[in-house]
N, CA, C and O atoms as a CHARMM CRD file, in Angstrom:
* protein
*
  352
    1    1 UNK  N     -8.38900  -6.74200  -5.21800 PROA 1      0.00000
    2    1 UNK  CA    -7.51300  -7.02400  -6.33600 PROA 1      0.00000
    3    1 UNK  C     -6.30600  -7.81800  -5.83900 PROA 1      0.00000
    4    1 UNK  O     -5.67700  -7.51900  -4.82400 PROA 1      0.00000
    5    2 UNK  N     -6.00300  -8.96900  -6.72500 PROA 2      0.00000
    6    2 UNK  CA    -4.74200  -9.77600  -6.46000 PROA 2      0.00000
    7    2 UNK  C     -3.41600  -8.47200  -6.71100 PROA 2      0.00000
    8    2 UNK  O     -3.39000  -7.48800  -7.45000 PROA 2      0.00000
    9    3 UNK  N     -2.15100  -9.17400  -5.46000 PROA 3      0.00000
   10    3 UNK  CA    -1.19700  -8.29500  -5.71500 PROA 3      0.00000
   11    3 UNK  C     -0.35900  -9.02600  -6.63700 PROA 3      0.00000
   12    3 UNK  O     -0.33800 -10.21400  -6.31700 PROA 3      0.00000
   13    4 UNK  N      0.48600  -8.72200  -7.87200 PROA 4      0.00000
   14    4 UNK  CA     1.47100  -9.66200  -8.45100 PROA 4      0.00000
   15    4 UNK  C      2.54500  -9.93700  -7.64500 PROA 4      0.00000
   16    4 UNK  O      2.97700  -9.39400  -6.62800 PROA 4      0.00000
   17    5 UNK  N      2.92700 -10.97100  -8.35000 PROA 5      0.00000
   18    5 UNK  CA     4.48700 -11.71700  -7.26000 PROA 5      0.00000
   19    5 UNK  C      5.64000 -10.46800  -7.60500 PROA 5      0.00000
   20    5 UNK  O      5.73200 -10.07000  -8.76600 PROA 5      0.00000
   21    6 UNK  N      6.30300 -10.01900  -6.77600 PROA 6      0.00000
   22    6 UNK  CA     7.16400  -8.93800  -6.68400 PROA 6      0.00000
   23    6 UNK  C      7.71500  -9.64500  -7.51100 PROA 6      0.00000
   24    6 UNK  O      7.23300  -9.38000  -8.61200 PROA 6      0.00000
   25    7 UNK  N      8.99100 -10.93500  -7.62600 PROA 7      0.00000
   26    7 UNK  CA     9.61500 -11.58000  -8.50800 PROA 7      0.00000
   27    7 UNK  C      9.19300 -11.10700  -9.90300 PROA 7      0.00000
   28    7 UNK  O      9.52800 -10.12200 -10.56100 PROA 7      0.00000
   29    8 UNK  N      8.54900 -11.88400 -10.09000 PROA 8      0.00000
   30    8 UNK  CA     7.76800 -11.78300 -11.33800 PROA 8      0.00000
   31    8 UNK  C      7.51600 -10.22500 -11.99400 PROA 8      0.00000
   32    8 UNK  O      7.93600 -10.04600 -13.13800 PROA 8      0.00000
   33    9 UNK  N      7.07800  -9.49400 -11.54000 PROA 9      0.00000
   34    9 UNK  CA     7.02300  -7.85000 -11.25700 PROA 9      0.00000
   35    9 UNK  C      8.36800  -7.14000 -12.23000 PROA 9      0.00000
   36    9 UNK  O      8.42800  -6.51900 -13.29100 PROA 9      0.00000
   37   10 UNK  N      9.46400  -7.67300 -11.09800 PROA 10     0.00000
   38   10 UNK  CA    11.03400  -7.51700 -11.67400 PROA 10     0.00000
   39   10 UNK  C     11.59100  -7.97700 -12.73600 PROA 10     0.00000
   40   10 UNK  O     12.34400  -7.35100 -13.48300 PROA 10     0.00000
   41   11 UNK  N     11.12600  -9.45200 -12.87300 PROA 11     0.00000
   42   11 UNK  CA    11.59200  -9.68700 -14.58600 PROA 11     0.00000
   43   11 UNK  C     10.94900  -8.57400 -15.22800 PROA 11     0.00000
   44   11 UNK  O     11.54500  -7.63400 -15.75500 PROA 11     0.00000
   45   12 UNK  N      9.55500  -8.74400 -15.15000 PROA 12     0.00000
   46   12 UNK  CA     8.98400  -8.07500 -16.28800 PROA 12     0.00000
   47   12 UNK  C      9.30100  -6.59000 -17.07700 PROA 12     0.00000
   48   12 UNK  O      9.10800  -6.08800 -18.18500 PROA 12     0.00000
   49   13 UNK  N      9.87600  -6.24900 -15.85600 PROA 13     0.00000
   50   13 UNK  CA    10.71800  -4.77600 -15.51700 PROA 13     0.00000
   51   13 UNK  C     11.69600  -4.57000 -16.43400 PROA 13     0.00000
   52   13 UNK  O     11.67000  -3.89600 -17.46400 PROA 13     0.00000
   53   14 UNK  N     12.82200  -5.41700 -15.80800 PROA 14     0.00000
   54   14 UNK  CA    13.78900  -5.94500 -16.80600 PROA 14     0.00000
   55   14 UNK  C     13.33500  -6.24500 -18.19600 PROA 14     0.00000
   56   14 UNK  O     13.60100  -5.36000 -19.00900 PROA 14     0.00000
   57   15 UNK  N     12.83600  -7.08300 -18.55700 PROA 15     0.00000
   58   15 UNK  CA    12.77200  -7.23300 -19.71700 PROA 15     0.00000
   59   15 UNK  C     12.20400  -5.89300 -20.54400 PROA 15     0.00000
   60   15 UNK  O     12.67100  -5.53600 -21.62500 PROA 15     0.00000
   61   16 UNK  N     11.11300  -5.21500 -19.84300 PROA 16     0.00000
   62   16 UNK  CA    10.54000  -3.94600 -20.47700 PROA 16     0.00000
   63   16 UNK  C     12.27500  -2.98100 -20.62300 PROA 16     0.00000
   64   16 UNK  O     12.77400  -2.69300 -21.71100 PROA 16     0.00000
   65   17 UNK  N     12.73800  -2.73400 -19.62600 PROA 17     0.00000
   66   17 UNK  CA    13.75500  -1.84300 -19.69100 PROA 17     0.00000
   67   17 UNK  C     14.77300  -2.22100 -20.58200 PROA 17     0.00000
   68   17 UNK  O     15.57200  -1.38100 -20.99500 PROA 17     0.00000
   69   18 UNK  N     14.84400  -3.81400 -21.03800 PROA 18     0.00000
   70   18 UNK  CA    15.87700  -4.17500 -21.73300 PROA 18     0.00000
   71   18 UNK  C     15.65000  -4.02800 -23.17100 PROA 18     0.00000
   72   18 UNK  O     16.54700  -3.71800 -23.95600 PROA 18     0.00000
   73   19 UNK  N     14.08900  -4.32100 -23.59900 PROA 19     0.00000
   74   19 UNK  CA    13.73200  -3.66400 -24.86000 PROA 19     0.00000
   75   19 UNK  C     13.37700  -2.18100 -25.33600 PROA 19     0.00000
   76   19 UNK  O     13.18000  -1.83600 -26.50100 PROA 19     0.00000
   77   20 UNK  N     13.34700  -1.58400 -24.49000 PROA 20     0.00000
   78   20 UNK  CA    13.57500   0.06100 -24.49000 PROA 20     0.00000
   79   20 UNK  C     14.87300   0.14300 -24.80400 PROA 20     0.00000
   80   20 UNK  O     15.09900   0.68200 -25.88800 PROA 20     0.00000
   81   21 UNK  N     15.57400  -0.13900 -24.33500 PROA 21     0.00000
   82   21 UNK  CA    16.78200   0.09900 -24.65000 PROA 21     0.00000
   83   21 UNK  C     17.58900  -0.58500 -26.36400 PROA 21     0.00000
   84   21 UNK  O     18.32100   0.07900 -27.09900 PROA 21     0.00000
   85   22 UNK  N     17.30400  -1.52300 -26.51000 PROA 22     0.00000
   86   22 UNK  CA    17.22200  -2.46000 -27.49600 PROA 22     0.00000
   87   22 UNK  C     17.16300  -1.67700 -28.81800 PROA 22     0.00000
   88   22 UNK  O     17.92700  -1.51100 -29.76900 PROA 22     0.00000
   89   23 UNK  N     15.78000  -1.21600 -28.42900 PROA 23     0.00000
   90   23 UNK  CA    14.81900  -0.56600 -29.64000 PROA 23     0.00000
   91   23 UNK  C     15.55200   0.82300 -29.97100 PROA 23     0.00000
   92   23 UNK  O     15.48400   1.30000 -31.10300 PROA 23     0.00000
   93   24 UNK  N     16.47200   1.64100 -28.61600 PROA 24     0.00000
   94   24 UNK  CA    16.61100   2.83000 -28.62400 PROA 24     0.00000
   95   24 UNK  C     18.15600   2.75700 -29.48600 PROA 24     0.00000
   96   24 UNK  O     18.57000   3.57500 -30.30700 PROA 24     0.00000
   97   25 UNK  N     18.67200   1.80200 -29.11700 PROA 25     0.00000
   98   25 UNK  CA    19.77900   1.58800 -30.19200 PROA 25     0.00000
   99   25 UNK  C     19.31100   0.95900 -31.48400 PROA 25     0.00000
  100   25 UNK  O     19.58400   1.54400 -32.53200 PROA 25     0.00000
  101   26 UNK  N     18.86600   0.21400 -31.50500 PROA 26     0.00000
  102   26 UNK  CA    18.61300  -0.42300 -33.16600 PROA 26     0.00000
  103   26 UNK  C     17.49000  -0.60000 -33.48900 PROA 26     0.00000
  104   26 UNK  O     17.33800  -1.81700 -33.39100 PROA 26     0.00000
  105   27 UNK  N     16.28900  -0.02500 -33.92400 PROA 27     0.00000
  106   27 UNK  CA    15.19200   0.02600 -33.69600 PROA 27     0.00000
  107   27 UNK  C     14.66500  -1.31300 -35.12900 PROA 27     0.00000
  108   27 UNK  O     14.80000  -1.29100 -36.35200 PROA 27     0.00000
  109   28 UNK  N     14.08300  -2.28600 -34.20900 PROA 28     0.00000
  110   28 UNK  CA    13.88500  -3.68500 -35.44000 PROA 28     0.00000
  111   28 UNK  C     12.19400  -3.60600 -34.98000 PROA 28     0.00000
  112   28 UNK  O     11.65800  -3.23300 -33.93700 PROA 28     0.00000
  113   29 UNK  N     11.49500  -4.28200 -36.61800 PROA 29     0.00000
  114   29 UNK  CA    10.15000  -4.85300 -36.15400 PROA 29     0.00000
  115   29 UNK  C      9.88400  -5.98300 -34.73900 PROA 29     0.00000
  116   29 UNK  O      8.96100  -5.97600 -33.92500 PROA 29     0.00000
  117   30 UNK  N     10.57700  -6.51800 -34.80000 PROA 30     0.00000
  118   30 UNK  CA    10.85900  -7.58900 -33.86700 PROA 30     0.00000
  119   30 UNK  C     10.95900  -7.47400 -32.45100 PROA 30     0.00000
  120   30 UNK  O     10.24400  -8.11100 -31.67800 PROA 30     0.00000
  121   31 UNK  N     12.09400  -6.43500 -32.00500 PROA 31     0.00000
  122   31 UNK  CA    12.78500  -5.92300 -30.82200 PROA 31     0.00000
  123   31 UNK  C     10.74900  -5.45700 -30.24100 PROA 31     0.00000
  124   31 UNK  O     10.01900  -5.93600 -29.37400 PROA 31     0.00000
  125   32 UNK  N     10.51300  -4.11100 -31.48700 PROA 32     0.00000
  126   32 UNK  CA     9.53800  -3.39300 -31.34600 PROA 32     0.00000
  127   32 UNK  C      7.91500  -4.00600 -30.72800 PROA 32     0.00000
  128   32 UNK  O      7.21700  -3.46900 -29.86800 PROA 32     0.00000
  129   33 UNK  N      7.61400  -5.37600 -31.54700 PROA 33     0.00000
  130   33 UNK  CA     6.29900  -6.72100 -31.27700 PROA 33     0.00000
  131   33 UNK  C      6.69500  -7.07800 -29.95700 PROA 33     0.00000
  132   33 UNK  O      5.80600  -7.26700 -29.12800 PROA 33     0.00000
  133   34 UNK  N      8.22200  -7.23400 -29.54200 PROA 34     0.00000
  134   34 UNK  CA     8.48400  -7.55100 -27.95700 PROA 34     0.00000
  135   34 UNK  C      8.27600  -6.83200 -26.89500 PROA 34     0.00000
  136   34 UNK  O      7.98100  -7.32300 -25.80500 PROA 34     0.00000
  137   35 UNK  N      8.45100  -5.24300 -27.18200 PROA 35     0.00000
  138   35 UNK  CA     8.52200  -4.58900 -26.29900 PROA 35     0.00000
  139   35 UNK  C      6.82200  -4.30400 -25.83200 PROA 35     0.00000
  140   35 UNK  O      6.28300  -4.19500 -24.73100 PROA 35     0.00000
  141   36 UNK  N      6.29500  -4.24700 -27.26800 PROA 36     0.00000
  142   36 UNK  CA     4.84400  -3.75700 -27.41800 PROA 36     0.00000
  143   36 UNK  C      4.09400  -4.85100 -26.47800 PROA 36     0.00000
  144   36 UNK  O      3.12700  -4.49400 -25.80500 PROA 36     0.00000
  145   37 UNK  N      4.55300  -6.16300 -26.44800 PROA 37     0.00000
  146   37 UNK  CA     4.16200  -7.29700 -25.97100 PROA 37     0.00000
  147   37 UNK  C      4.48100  -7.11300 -24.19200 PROA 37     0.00000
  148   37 UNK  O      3.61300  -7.47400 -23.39700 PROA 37     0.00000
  149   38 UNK  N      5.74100  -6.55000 -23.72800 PROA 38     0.00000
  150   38 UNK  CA     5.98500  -6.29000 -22.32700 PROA 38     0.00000
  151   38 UNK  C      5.31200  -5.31700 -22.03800 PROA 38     0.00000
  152   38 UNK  O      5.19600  -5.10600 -20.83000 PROA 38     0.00000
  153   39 UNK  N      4.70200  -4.47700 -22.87800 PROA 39     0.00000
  154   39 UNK  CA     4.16600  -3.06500 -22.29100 PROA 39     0.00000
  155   39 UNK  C      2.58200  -3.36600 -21.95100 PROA 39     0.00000
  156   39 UNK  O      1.81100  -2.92600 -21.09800 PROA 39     0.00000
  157   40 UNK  N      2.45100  -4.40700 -23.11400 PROA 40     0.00000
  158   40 UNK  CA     0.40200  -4.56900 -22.43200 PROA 40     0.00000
  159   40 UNK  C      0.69500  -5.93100 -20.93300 PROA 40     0.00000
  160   40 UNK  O     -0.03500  -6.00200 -19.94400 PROA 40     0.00000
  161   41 UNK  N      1.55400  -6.56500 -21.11900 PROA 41     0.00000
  162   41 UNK  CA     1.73100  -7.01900 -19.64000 PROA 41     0.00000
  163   41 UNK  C      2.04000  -6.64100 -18.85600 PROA 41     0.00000
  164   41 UNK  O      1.96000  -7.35700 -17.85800 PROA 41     0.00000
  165   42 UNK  N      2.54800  -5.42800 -18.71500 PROA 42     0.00000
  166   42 UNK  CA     2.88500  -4.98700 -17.34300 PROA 42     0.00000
  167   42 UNK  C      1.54600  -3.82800 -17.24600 PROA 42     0.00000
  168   42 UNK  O      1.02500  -3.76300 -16.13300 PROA 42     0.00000
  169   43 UNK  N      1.24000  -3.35100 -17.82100 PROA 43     0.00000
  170   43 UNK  CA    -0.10500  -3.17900 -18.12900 PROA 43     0.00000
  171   43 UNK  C     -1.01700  -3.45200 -17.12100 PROA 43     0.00000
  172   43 UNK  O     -1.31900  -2.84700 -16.09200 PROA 43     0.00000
  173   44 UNK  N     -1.56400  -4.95000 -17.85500 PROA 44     0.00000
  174   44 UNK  CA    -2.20500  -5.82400 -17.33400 PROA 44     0.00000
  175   44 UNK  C     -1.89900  -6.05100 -15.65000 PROA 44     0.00000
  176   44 UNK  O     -2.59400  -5.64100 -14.72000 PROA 44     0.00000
  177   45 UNK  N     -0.76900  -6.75500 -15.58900 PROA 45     0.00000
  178   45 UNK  CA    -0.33800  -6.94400 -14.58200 PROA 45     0.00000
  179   45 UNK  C     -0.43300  -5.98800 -13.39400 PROA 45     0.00000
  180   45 UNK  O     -0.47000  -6.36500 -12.22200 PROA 45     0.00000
  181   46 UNK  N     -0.47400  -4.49700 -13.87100 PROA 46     0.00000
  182   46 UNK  CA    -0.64700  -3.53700 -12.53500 PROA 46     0.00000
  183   46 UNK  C     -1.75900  -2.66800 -12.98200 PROA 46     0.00000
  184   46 UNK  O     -1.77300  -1.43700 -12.98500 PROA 46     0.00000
  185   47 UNK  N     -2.72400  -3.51600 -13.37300 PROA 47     0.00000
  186   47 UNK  CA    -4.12700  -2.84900 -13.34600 PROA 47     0.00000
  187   47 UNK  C     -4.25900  -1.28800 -13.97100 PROA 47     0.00000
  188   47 UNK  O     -4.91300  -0.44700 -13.35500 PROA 47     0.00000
  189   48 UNK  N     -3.55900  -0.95300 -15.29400 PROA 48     0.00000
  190   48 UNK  CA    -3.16900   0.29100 -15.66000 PROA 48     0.00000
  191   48 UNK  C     -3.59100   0.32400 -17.41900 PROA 48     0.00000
  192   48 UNK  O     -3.57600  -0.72200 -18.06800 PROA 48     0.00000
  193   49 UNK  N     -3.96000   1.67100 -18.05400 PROA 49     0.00000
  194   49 UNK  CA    -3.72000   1.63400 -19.43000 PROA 49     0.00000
  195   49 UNK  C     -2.53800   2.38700 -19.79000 PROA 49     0.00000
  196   49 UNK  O     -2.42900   2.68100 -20.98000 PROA 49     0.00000
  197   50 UNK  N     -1.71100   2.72400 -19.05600 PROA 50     0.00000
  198   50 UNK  CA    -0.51400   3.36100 -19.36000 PROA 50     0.00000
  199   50 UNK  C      0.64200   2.84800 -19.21200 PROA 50     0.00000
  200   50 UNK  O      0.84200   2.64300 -18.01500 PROA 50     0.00000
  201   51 UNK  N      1.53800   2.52900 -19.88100 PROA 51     0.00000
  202   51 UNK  CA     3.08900   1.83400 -19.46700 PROA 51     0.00000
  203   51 UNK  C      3.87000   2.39800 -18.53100 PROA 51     0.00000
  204   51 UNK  O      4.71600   1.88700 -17.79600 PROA 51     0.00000
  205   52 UNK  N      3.30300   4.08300 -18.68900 PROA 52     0.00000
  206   52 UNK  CA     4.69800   4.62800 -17.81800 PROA 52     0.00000
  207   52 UNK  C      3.63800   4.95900 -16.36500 PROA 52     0.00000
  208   52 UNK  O      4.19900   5.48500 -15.40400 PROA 52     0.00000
  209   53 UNK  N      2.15200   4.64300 -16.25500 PROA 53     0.00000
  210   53 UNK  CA     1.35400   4.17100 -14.96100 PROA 53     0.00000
  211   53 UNK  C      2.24400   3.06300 -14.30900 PROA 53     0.00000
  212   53 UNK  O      2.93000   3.11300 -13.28800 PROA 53     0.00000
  213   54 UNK  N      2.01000   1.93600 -15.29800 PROA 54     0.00000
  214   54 UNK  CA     2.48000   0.59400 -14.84800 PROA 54     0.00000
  215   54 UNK  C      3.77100   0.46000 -14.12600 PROA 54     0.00000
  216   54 UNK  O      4.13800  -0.22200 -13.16900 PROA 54     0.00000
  217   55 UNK  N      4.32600   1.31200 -14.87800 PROA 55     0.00000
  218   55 UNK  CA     6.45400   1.09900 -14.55000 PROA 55     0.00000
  219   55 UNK  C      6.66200   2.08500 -12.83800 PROA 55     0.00000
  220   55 UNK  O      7.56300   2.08300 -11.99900 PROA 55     0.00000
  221   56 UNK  N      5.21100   2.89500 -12.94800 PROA 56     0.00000
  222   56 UNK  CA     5.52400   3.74400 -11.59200 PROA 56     0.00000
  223   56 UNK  C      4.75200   2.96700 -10.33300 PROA 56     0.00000
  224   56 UNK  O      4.90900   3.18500  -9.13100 PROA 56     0.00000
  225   57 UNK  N      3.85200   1.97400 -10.98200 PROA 57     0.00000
  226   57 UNK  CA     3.33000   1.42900  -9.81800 PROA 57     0.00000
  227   57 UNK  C      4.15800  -0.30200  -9.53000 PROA 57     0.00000
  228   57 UNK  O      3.72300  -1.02100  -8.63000 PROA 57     0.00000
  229   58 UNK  N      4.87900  -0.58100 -10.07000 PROA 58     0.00000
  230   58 UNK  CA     5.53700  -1.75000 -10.16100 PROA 58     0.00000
  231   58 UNK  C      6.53300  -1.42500  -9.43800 PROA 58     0.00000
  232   58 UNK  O      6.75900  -2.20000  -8.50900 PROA 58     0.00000
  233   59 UNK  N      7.52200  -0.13100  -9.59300 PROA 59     0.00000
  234   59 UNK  CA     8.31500   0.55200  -8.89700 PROA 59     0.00000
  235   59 UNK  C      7.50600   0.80100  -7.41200 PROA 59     0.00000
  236   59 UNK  O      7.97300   0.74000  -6.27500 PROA 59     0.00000
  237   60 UNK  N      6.74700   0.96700  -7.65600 PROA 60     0.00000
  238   60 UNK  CA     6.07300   1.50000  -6.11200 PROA 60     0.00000
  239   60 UNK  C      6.27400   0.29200  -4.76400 PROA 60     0.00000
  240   60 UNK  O      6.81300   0.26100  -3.65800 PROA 60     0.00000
  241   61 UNK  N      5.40700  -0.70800  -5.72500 PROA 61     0.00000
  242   61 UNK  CA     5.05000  -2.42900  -5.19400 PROA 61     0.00000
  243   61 UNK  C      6.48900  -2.64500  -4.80400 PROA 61     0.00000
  244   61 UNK  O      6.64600  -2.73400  -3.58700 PROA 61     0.00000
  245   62 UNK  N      7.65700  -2.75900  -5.58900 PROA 62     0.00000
  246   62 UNK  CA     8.77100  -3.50100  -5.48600 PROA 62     0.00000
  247   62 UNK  C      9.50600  -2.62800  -4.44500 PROA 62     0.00000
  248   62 UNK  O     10.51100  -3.01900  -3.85100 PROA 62     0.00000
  249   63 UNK  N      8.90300  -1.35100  -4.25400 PROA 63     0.00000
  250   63 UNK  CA     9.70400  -0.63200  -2.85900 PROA 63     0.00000
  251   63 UNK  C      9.52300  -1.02200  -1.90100 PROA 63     0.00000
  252   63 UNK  O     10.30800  -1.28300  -0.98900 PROA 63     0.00000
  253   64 UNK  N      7.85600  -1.17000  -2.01700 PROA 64     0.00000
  254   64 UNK  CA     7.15600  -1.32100  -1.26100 PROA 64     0.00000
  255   64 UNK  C      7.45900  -2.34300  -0.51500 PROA 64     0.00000
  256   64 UNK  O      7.54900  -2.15500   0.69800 PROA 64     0.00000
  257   65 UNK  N      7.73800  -3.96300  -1.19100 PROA 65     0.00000
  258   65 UNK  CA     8.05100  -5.10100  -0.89200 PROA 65     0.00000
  259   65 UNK  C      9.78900  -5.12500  -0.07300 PROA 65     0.00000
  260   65 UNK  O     10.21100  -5.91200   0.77400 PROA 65     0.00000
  261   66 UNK  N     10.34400  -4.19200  -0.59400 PROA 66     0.00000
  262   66 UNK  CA    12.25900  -4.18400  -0.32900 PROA 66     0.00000
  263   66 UNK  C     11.71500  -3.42400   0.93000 PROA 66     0.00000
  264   66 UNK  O     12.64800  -3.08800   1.65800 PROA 66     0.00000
  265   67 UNK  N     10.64200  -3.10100   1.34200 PROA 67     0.00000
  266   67 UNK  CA    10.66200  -2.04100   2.75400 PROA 67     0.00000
  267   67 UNK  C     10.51600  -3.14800   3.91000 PROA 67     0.00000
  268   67 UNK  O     10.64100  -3.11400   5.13400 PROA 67     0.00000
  269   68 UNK  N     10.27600  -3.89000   3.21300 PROA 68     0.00000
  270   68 UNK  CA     9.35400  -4.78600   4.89600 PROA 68     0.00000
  271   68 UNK  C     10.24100  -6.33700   4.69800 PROA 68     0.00000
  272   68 UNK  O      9.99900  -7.30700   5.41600 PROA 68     0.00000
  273   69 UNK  N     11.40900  -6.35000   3.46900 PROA 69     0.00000
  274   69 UNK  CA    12.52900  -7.38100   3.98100 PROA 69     0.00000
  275   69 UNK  C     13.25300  -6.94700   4.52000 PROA 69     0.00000
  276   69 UNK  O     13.58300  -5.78200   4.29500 PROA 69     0.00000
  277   70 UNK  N     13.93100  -7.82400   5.64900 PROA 70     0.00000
  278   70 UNK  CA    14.92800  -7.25600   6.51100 PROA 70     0.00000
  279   70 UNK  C     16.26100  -7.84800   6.08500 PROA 70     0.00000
  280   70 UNK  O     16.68500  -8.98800   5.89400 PROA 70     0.00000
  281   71 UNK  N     16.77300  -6.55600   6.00900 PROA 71     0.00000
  282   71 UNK  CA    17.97800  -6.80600   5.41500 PROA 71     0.00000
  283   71 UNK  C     18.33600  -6.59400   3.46500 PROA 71     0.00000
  284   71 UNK  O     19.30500  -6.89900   2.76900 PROA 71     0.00000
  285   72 UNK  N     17.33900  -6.10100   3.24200 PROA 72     0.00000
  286   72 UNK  CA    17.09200  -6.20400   1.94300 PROA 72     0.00000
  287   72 UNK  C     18.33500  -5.30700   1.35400 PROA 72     0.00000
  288   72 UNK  O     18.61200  -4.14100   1.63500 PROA 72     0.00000
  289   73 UNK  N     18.85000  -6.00000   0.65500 PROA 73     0.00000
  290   73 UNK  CA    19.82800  -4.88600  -0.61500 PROA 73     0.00000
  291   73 UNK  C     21.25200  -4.92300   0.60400 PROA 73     0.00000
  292   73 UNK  O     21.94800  -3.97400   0.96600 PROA 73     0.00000
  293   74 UNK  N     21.32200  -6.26100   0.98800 PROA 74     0.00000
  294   74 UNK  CA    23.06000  -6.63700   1.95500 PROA 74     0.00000
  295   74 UNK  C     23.65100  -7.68100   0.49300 PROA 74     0.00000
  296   74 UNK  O     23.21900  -8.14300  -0.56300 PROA 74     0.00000
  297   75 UNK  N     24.87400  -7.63500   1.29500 PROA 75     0.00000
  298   75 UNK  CA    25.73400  -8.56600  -0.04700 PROA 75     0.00000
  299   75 UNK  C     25.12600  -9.86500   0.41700 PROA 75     0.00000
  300   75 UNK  O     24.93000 -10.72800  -0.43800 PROA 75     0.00000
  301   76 UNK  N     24.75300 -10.14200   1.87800 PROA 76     0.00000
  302   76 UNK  CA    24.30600 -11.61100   2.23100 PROA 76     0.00000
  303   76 UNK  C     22.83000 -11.85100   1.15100 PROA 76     0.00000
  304   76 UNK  O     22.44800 -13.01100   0.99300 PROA 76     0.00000
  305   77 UNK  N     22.38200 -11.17900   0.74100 PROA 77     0.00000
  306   77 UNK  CA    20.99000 -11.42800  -0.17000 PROA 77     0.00000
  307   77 UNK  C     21.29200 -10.78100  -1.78400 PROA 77     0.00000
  308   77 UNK  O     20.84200  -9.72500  -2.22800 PROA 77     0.00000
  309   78 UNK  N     22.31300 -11.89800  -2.58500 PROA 78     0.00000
  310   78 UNK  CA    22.40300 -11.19500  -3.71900 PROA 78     0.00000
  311   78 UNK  C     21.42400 -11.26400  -4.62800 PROA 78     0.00000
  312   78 UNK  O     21.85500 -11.00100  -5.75100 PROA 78     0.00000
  313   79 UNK  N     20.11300 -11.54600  -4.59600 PROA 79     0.00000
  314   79 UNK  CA    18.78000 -11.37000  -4.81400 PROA 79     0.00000
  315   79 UNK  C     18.24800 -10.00700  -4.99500 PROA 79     0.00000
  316   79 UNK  O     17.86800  -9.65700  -6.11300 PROA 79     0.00000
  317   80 UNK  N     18.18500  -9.13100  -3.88400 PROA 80     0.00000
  318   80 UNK  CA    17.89500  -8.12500  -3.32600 PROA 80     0.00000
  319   80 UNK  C     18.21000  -7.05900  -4.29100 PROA 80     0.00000
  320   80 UNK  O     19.13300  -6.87500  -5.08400 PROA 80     0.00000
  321   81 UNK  N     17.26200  -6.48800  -4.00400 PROA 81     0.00000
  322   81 UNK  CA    16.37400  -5.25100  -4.64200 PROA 81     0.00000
  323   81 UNK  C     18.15100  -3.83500  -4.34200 PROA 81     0.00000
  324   81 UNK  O     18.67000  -3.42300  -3.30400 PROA 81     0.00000
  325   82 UNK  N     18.34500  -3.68000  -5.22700 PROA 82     0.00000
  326   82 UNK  CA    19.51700  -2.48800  -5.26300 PROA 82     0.00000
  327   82 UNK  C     18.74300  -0.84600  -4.78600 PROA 82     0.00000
  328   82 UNK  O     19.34500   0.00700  -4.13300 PROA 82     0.00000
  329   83 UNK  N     17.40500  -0.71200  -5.26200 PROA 83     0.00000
  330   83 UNK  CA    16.81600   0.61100  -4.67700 PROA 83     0.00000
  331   83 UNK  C     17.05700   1.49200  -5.95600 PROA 83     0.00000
  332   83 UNK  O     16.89000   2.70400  -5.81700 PROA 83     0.00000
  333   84 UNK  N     17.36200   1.10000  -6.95900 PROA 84     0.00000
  334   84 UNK  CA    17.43000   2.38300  -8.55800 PROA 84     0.00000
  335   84 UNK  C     16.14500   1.52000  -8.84500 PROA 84     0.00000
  336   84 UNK  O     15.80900   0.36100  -8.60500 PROA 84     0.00000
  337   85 UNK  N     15.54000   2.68200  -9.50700 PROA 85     0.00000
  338   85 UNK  CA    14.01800   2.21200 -10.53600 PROA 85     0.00000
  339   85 UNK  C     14.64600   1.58800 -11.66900 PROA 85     0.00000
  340   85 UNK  O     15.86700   1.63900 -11.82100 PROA 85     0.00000
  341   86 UNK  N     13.87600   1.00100 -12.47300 PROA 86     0.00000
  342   86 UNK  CA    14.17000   0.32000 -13.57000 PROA 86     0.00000
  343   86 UNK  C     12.81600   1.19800 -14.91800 PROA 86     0.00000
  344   86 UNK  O     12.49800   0.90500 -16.07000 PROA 86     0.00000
  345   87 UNK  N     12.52500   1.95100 -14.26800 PROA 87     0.00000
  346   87 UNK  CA    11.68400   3.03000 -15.11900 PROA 87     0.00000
  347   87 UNK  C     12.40600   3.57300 -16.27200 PROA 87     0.00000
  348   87 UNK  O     13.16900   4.41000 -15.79000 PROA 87     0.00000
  349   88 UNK  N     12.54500   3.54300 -17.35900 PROA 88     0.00000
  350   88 UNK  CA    13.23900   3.70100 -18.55000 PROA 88     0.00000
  351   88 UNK  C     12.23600   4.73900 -19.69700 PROA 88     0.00000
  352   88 UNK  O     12.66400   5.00700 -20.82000 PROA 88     0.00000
């Protein structure tokens, strides 16, 4: 099985966590088609039928990936992975 691009991984994260949140304050049809839309891609993306599978194995990958950069999560790499889940 292909691994996804950690990058990519993290938006998707974000964006899932940002419409959870979205929805949890103002709950719209709209917000709701988006989120529903991040949840079968990340889904997809980590080989899962469960969202909250997906969000624990994306979390896993993206540890996984911050373990083996060196230096990962310094102010010199403001890129870098902070180490809180984005599991919502």
């Amino acid at each position: 099985m292909l691994e996804p691009d950690p990058k990519v991984v993290r938006e998707l994260l974000t964006r899932y966590a940002s419409l959870r949140i979205a929805q949890a304050e103002r709950e719209t049809p709209e917000a709701a088609r988006e989120l529903a839309d991040a949840s079968y891609t990340l889904c997809v993306m980590m080989a899962t039928t469960s969202v909250h599978d997906a969000v624990r194995k994306a979390d896993a990958l993206l540890l996984a990936k911050g373990r083996t950069a060196p230096e990962a999560g310094t102010a010199a790499d403001p890129d870098a992975e902070s180490g809180l889940s984005l599991a919502v």
